[in-house]
PDBQT receptor file of N, H, CA, C and O in Angstrom, charges set to zero:
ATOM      1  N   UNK A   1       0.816  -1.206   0.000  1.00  0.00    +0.000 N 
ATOM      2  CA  UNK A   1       0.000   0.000   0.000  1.00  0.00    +0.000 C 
ATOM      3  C   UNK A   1       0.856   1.265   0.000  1.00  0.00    +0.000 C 
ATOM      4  O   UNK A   1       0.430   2.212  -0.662  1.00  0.00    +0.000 OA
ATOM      5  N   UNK A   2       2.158   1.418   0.744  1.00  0.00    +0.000 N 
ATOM      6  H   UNK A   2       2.504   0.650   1.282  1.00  0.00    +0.000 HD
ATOM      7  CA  UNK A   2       3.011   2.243   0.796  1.00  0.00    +0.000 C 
ATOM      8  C   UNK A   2       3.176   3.276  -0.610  1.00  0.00    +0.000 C 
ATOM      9  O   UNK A   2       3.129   4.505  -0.661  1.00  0.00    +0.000 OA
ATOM     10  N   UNK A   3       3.420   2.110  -1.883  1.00  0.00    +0.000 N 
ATOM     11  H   UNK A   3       3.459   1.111  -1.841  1.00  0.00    +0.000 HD
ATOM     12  CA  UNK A   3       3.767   2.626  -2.976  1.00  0.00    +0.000 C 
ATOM     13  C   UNK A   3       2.589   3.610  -3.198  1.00  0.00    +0.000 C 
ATOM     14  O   UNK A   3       2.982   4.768  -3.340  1.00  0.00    +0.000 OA
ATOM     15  N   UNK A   4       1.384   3.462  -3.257  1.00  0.00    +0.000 N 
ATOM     16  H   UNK A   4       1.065   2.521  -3.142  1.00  0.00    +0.000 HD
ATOM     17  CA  UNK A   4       0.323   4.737  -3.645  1.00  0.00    +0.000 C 
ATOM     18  C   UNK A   4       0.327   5.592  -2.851  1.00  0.00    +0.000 C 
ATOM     19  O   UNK A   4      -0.568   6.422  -3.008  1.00  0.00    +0.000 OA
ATOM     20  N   UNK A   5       1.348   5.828  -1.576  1.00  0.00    +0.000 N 
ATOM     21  H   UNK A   5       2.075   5.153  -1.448  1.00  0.00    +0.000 HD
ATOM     22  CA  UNK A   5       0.878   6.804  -0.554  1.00  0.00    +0.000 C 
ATOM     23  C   UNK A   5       0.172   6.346   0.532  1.00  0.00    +0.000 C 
ATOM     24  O   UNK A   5       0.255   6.749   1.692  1.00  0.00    +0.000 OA
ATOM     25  N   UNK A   6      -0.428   5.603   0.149  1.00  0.00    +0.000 N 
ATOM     26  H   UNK A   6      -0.495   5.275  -0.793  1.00  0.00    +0.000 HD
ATOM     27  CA  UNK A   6      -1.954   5.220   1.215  1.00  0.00    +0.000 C 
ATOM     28  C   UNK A   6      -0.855   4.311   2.600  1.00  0.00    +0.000 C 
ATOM     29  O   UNK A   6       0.179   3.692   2.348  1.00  0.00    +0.000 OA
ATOM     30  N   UNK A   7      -1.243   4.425   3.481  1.00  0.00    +0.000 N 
ATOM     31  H   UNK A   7      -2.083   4.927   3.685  1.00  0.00    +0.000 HD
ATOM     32  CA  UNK A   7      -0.847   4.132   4.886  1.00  0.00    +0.000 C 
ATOM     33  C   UNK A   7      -1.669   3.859   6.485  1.00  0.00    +0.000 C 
ATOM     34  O   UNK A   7      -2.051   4.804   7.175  1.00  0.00    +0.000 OA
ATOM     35  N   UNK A   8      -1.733   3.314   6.637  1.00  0.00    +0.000 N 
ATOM     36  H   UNK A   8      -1.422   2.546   6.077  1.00  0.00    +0.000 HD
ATOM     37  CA  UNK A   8      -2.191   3.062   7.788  1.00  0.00    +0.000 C 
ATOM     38  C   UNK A   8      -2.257   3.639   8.932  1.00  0.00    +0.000 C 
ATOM     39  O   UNK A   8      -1.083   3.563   9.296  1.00  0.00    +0.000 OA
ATOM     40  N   UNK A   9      -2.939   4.281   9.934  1.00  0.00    +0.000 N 
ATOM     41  H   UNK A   9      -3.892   4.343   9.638  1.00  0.00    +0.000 HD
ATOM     42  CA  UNK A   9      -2.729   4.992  10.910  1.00  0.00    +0.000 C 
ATOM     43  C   UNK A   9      -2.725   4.009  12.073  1.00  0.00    +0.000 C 
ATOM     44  O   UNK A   9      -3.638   3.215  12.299  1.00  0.00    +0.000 OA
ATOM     45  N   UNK A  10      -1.387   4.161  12.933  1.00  0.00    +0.000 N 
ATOM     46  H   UNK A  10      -0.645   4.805  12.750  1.00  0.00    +0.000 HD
ATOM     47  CA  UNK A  10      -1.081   3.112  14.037  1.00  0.00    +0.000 C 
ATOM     48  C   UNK A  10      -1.946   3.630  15.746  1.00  0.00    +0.000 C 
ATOM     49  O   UNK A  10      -2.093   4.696  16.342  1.00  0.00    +0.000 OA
ATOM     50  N   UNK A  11      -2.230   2.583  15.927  1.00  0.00    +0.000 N 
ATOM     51  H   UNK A  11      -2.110   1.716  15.443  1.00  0.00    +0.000 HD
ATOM     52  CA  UNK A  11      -3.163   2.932  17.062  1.00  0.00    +0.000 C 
ATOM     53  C   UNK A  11      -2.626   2.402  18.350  1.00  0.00    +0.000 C 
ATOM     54  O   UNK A  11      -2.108   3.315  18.993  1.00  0.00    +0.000 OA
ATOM     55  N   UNK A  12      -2.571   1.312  18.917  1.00  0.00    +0.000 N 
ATOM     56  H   UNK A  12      -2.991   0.570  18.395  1.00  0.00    +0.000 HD
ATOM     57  CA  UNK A  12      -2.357   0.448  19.550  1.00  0.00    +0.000 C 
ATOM     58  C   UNK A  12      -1.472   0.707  20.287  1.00  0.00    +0.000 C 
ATOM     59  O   UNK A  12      -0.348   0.671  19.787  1.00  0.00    +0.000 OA
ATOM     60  N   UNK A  13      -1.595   1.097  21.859  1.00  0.00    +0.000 N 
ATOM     61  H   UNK A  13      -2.508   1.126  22.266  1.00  0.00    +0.000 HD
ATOM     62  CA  UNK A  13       0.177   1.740  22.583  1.00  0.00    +0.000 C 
ATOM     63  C   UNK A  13       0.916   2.649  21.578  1.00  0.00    +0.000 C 
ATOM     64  O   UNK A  13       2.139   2.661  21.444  1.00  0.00    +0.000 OA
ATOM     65  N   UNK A  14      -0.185   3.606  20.707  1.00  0.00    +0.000 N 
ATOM     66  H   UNK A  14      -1.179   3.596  20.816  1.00  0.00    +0.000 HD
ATOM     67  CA  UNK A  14       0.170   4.918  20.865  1.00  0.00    +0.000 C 
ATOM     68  C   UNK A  14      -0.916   6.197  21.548  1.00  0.00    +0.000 C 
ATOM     69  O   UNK A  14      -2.115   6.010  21.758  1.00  0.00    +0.000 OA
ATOM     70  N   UNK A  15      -0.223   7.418  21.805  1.00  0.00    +0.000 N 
ATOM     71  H   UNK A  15       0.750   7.570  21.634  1.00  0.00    +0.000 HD
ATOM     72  CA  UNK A  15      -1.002   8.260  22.515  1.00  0.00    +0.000 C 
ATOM     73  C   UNK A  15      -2.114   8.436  21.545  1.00  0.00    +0.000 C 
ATOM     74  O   UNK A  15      -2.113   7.778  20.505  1.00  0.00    +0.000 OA
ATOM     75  N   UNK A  16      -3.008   9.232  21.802  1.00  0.00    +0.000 N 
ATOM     76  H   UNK A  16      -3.008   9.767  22.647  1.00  0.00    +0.000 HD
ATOM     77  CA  UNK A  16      -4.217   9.633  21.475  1.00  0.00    +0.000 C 
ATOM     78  C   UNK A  16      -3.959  10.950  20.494  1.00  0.00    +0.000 C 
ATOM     79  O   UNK A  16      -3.389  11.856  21.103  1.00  0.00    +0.000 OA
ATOM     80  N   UNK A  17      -4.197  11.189  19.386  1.00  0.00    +0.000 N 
ATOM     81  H   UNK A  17      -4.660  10.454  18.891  1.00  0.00    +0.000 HD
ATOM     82  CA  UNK A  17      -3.974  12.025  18.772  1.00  0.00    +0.000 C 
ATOM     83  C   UNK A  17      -5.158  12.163  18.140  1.00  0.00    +0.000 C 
ATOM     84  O   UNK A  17      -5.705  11.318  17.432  1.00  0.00    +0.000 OA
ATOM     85  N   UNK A  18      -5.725  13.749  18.536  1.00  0.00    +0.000 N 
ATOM     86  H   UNK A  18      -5.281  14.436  19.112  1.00  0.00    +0.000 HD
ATOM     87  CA  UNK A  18      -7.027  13.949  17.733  1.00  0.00    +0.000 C 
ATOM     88  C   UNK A  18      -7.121  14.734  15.787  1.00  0.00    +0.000 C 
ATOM     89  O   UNK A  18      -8.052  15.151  15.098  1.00  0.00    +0.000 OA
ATOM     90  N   UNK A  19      -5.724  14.596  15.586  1.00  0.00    +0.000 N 
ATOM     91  H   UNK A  19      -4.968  14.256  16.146  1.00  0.00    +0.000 HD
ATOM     92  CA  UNK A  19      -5.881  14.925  14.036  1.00  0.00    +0.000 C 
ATOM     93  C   UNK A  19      -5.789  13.389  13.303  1.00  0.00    +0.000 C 
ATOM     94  O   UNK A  19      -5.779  13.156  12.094  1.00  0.00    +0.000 OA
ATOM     95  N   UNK A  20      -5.735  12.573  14.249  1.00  0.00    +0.000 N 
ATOM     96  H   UNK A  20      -5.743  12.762  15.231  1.00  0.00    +0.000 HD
ATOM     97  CA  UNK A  20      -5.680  11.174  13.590  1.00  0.00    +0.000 C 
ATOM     98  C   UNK A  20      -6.726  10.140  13.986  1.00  0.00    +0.000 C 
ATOM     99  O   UNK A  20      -7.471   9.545  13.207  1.00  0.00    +0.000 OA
ATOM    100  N   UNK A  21      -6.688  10.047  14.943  1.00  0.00    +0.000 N 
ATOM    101  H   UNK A  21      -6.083  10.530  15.576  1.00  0.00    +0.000 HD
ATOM    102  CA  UNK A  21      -7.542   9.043  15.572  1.00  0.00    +0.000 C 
ATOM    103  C   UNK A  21      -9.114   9.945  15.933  1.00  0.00    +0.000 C 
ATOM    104  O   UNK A  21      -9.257  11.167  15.917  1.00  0.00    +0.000 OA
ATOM    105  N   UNK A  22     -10.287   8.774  16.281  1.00  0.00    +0.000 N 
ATOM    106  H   UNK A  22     -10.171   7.781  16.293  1.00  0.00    +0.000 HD
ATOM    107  CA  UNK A  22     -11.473   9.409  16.244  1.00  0.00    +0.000 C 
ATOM    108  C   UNK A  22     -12.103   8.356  17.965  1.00  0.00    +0.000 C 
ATOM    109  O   UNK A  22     -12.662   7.266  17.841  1.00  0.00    +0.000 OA
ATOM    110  N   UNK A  23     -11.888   8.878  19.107  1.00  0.00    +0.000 N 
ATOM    111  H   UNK A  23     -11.434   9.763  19.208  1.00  0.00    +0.000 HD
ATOM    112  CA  UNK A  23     -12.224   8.342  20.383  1.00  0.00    +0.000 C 
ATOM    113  C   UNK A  23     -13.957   8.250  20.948  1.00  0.00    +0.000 C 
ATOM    114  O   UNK A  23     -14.700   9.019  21.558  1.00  0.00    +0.000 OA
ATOM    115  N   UNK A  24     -14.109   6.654  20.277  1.00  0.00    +0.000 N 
ATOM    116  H   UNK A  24     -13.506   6.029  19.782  1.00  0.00    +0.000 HD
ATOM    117  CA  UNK A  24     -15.764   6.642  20.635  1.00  0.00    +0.000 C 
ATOM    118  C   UNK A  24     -15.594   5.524  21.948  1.00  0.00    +0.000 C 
ATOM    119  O   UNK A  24     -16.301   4.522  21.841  1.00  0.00    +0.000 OA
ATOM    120  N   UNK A  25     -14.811   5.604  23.045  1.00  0.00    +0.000 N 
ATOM    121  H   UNK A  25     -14.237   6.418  23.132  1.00  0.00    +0.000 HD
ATOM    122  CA  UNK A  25     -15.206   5.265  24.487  1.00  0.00    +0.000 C 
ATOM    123  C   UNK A  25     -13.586   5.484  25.375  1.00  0.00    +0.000 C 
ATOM    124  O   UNK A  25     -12.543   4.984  24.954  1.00  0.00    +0.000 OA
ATOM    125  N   UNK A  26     -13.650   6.074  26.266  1.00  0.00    +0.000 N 
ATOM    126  H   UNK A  26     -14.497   6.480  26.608  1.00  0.00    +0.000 HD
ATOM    127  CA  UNK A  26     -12.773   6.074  27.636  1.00  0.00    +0.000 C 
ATOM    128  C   UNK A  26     -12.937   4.561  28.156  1.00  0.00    +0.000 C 
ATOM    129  O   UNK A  26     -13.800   3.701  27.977  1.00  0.00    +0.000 OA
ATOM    130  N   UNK A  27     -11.869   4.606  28.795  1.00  0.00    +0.000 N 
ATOM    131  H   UNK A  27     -11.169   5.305  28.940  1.00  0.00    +0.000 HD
ATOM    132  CA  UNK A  27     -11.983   3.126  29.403  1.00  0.00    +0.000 C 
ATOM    133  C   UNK A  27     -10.877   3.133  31.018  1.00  0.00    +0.000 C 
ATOM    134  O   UNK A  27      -9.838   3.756  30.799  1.00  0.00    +0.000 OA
ATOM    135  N   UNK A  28     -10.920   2.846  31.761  1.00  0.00    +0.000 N 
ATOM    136  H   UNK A  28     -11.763   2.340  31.939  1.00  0.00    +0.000 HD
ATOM    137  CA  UNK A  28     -10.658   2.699  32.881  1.00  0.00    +0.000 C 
ATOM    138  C   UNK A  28      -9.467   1.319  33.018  1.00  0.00    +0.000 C 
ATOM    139  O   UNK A  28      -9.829   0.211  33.414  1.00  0.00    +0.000 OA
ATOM    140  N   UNK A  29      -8.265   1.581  32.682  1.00  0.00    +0.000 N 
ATOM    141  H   UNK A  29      -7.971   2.481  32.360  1.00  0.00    +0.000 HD
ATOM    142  CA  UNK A  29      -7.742   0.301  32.922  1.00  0.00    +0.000 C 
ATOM    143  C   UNK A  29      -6.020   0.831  33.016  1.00  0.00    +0.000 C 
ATOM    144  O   UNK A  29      -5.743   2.027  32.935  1.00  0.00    +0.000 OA
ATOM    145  N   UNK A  30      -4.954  -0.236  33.195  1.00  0.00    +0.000 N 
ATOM    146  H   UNK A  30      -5.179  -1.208  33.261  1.00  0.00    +0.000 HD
ATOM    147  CA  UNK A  30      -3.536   0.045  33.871  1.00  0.00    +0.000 C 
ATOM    148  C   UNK A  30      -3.204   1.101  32.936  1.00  0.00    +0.000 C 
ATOM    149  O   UNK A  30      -2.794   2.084  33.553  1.00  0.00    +0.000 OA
ATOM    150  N   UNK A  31      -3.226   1.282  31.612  1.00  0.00    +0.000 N 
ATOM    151  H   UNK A  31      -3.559   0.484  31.110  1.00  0.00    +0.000 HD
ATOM    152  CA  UNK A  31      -2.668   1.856  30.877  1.00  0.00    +0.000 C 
ATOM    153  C   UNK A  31      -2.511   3.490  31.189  1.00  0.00    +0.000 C 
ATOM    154  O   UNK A  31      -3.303   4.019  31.969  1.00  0.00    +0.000 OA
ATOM    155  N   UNK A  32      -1.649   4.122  30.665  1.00  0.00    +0.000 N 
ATOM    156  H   UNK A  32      -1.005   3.691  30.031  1.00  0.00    +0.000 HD
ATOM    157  CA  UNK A  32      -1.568   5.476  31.391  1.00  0.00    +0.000 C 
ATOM    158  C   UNK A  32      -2.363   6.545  30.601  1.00  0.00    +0.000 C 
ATOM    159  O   UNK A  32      -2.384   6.315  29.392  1.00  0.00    +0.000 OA
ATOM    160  N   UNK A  33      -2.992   7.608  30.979  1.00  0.00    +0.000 N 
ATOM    161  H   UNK A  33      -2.975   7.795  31.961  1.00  0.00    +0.000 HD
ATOM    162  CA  UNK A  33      -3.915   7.942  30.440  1.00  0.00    +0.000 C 
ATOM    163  C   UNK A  33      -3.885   8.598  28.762  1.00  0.00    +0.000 C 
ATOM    164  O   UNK A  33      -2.891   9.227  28.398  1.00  0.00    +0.000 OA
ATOM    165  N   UNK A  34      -4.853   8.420  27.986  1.00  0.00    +0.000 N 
ATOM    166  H   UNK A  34      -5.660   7.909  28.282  1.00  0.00    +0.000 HD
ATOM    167  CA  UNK A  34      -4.965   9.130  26.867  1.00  0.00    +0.000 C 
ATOM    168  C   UNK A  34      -3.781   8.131  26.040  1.00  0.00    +0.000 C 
ATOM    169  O   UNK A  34      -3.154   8.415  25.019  1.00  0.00    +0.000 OA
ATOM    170  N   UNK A  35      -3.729   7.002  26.781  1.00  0.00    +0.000 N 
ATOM    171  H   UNK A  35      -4.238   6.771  27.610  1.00  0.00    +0.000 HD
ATOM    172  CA  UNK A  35      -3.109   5.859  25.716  1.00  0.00    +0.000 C 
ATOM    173  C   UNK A  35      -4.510   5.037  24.522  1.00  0.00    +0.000 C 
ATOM    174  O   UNK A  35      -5.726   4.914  24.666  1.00  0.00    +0.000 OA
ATOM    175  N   UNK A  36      -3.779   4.728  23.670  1.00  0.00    +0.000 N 
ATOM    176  H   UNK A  36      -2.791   4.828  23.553  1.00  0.00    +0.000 HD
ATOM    177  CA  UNK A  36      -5.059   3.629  22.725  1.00  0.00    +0.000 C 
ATOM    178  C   UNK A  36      -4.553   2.324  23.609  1.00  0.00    +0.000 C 
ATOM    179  O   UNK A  36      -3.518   1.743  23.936  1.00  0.00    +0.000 OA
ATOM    180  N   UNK A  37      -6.091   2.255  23.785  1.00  0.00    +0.000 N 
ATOM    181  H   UNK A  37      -6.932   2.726  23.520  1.00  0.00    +0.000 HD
ATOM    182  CA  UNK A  37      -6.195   0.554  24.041  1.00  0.00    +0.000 C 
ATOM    183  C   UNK A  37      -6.529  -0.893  23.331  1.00  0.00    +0.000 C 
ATOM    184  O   UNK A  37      -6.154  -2.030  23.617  1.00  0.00    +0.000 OA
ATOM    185  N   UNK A  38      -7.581  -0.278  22.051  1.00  0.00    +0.000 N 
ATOM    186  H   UNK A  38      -7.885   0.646  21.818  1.00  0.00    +0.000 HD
ATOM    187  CA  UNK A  38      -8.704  -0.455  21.608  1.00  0.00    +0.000 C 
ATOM    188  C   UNK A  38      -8.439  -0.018  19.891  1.00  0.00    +0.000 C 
ATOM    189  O   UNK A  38      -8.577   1.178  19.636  1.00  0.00    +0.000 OA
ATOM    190  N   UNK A  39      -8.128  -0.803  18.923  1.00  0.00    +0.000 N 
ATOM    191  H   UNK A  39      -8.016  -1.775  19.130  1.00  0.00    +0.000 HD
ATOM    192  CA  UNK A  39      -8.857  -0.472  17.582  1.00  0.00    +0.000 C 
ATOM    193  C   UNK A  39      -9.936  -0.966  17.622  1.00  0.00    +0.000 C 
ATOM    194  O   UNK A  39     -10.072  -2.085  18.116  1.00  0.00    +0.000 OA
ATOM    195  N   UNK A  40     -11.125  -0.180  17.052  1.00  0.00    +0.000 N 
ATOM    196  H   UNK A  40     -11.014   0.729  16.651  1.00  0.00    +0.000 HD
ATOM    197  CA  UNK A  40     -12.042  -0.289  16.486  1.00  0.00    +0.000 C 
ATOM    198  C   UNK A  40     -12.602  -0.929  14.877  1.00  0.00    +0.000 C 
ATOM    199  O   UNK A  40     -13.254  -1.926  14.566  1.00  0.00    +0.000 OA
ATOM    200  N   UNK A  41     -12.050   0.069  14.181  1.00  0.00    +0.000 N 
ATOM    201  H   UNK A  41     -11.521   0.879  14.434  1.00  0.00    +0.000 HD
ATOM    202  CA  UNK A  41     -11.945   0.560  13.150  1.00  0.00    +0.000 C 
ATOM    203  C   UNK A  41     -10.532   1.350  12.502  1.00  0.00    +0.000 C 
ATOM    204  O   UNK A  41     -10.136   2.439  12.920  1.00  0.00    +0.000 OA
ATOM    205  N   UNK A  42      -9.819   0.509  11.320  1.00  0.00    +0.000 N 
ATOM    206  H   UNK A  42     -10.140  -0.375  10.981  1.00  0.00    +0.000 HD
ATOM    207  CA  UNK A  42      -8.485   1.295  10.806  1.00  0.00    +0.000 C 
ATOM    208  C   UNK A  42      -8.530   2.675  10.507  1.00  0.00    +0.000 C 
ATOM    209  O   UNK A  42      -9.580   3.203  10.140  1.00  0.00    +0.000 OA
ATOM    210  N   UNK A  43      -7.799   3.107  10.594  1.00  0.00    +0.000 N 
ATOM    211  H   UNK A  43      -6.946   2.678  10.892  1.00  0.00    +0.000 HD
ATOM    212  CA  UNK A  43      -8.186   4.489   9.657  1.00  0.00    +0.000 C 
ATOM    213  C   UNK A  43      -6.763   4.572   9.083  1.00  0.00    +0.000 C 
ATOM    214  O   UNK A  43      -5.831   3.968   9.615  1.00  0.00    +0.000 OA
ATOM    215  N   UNK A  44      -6.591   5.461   7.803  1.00  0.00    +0.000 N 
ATOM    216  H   UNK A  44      -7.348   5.952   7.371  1.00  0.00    +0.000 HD
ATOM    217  CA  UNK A  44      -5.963   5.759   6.640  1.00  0.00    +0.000 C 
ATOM    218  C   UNK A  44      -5.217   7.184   6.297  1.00  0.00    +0.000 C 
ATOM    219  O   UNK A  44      -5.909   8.198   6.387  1.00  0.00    +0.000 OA
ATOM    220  N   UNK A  45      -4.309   7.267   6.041  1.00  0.00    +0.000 N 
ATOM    221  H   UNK A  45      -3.747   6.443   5.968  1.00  0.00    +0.000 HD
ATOM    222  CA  UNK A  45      -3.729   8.533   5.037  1.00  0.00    +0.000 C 
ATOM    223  C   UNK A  45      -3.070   7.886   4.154  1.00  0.00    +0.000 C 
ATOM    224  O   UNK A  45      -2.652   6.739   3.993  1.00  0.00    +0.000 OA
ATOM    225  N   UNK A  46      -3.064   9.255   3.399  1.00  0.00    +0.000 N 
ATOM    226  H   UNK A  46      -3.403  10.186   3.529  1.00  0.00    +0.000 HD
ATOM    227  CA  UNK A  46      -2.561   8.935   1.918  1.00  0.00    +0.000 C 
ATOM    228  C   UNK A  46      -1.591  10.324   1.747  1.00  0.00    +0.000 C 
ATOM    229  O   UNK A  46      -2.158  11.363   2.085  1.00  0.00    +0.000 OA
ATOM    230  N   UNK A  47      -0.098  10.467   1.226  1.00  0.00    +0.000 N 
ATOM    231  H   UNK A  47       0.363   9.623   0.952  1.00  0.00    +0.000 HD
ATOM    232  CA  UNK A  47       0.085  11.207   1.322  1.00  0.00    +0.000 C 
ATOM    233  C   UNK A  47       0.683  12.515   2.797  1.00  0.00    +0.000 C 
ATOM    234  O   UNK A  47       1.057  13.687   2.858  1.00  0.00    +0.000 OA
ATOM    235  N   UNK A  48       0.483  11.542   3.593  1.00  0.00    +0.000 N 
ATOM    236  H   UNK A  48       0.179  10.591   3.543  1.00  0.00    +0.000 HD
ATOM    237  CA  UNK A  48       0.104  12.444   4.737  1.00  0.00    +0.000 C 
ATOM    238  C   UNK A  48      -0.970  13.171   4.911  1.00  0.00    +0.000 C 
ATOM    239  O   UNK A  48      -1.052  14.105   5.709  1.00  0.00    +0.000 OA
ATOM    240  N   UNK A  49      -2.028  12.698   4.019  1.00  0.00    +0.000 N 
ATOM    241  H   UNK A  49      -1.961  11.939   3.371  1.00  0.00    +0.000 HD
ATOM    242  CA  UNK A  49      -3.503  13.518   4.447  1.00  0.00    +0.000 C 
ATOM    243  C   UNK A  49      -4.540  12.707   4.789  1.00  0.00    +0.000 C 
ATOM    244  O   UNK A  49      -5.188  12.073   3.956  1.00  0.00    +0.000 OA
ATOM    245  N   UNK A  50      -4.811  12.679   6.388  1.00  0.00    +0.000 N 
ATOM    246  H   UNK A  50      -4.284  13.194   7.065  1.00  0.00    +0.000 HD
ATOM    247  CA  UNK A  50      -5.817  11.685   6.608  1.00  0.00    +0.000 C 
ATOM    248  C   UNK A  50      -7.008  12.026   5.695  1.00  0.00    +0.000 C 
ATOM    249  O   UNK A  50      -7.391  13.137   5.329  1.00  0.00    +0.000 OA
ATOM    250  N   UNK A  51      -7.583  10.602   5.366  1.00  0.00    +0.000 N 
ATOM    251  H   UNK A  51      -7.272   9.700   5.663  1.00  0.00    +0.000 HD
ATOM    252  CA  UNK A  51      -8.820  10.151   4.552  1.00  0.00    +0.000 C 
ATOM    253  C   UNK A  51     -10.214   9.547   4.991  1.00  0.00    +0.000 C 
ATOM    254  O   UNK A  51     -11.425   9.560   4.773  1.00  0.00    +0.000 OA
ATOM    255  N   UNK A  52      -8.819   8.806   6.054  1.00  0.00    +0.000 N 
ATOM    256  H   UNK A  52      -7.835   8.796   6.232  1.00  0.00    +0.000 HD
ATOM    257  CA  UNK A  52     -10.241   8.193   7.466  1.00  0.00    +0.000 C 
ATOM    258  C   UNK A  52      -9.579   8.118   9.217  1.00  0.00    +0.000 C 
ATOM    259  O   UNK A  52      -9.128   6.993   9.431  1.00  0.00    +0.000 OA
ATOM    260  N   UNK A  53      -9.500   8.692   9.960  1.00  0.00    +0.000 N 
ATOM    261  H   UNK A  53      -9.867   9.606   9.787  1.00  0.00    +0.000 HD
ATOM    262  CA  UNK A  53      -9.148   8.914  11.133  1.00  0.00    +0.000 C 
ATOM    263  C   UNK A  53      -9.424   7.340  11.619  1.00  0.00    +0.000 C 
ATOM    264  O   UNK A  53     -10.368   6.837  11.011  1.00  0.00    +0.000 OA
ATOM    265  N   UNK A  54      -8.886   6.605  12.441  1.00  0.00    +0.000 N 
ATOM    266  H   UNK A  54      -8.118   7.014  12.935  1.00  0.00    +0.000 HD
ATOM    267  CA  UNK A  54      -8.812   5.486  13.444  1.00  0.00    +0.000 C 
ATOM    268  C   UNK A  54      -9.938   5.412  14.361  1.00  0.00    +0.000 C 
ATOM    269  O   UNK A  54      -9.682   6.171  15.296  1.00  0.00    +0.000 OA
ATOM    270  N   UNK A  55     -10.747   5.010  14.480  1.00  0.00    +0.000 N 
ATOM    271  H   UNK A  55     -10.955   4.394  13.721  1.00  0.00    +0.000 HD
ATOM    272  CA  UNK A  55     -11.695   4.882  15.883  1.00  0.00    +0.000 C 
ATOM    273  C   UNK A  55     -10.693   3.783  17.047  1.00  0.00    +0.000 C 
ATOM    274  O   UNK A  55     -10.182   2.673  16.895  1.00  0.00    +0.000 OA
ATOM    275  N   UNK A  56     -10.746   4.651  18.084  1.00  0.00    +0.000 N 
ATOM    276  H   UNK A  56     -11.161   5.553  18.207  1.00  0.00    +0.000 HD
ATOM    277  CA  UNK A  56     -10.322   3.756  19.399  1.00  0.00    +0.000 C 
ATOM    278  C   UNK A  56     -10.892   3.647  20.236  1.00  0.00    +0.000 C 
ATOM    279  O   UNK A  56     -12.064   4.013  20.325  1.00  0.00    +0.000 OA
ATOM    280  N   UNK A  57     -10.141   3.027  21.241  1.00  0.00    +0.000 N 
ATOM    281  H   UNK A  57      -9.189   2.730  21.169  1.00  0.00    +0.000 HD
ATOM    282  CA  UNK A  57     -10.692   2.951  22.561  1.00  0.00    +0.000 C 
ATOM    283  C   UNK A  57      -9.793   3.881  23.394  1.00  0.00    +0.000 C 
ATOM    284  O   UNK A  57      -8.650   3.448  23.241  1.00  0.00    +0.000 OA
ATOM    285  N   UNK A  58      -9.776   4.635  23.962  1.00  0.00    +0.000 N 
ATOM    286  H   UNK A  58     -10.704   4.986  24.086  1.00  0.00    +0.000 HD
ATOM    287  CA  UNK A  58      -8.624   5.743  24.847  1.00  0.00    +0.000 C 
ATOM    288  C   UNK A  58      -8.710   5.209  26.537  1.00  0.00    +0.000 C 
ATOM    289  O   UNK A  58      -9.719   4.896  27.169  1.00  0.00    +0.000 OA
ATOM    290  N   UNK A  59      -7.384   5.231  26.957  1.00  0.00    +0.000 N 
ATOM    291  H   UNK A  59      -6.564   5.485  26.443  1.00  0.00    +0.000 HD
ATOM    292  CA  UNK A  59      -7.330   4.515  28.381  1.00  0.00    +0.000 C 
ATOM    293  C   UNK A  59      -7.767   6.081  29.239  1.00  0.00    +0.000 C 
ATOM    294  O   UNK A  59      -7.361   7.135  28.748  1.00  0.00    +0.000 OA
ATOM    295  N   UNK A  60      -8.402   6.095  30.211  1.00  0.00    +0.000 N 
ATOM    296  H   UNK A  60      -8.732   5.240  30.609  1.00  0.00    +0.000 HD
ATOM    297  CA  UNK A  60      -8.724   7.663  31.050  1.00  0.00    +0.000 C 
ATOM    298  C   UNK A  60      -7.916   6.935  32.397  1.00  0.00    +0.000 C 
ATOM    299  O   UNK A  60      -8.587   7.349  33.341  1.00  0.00    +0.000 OA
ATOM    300  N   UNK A  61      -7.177   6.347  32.786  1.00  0.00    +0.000 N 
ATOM    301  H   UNK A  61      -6.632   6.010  32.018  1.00  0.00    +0.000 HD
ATOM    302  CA  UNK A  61      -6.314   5.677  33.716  1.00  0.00    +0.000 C 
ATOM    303  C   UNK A  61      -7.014   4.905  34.397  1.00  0.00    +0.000 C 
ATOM    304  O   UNK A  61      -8.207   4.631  34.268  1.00  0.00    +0.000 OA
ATOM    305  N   UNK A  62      -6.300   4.560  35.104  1.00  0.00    +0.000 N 
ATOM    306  H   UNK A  62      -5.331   4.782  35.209  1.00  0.00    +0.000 HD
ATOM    307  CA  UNK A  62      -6.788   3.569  36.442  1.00  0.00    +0.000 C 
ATOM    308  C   UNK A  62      -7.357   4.053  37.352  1.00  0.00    +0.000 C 
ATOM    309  O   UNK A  62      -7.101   5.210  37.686  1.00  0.00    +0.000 OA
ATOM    310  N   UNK A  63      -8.368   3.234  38.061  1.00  0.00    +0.000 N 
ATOM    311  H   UNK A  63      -8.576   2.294  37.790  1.00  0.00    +0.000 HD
ATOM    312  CA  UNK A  63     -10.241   3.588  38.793  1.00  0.00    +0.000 C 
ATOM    313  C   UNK A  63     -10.438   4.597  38.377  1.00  0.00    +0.000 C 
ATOM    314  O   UNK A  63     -10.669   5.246  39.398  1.00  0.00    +0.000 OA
ATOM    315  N   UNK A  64     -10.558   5.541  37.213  1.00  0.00    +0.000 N 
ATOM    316  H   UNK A  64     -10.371   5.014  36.384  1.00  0.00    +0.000 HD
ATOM    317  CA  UNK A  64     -11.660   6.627  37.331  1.00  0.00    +0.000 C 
ATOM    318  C   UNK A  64     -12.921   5.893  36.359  1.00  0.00    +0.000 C 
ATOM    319  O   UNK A  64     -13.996   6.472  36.204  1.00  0.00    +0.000 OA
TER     320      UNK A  64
């Protein structure tokens, strides 16, 4: 996919980035906060211009 530009947006034990990723639930667990826990859904750029943002899951830390 590389060769057309098109690329994958990495989610998974990375921070939360809102020009990339798209956060449809907080979640309460070890991870430190405003980490991805959770793909949902891939999301895409091409170019360096997102096309489809990532849906995650975002960690809000431990017991809240």
């Amino acid at each position: 996919m590389t060769s057309t530009g098109l690329e994958k947006i990495p989610t998974v034990g990375q921070q939360f980035d809102h020009y990339l990723h798209e956060a449809i639930e907080s979640v309460a667990c070890e991870q430190p906060e405003g980490e991805i826990v959770e793909e949902v859904q891939s999301g895409y750029r091409i170019n360096n211009n997102v096309i489809r943002p990532a849906k995650v899951k975002v960690s809000c830390g431990k017991n809240k």
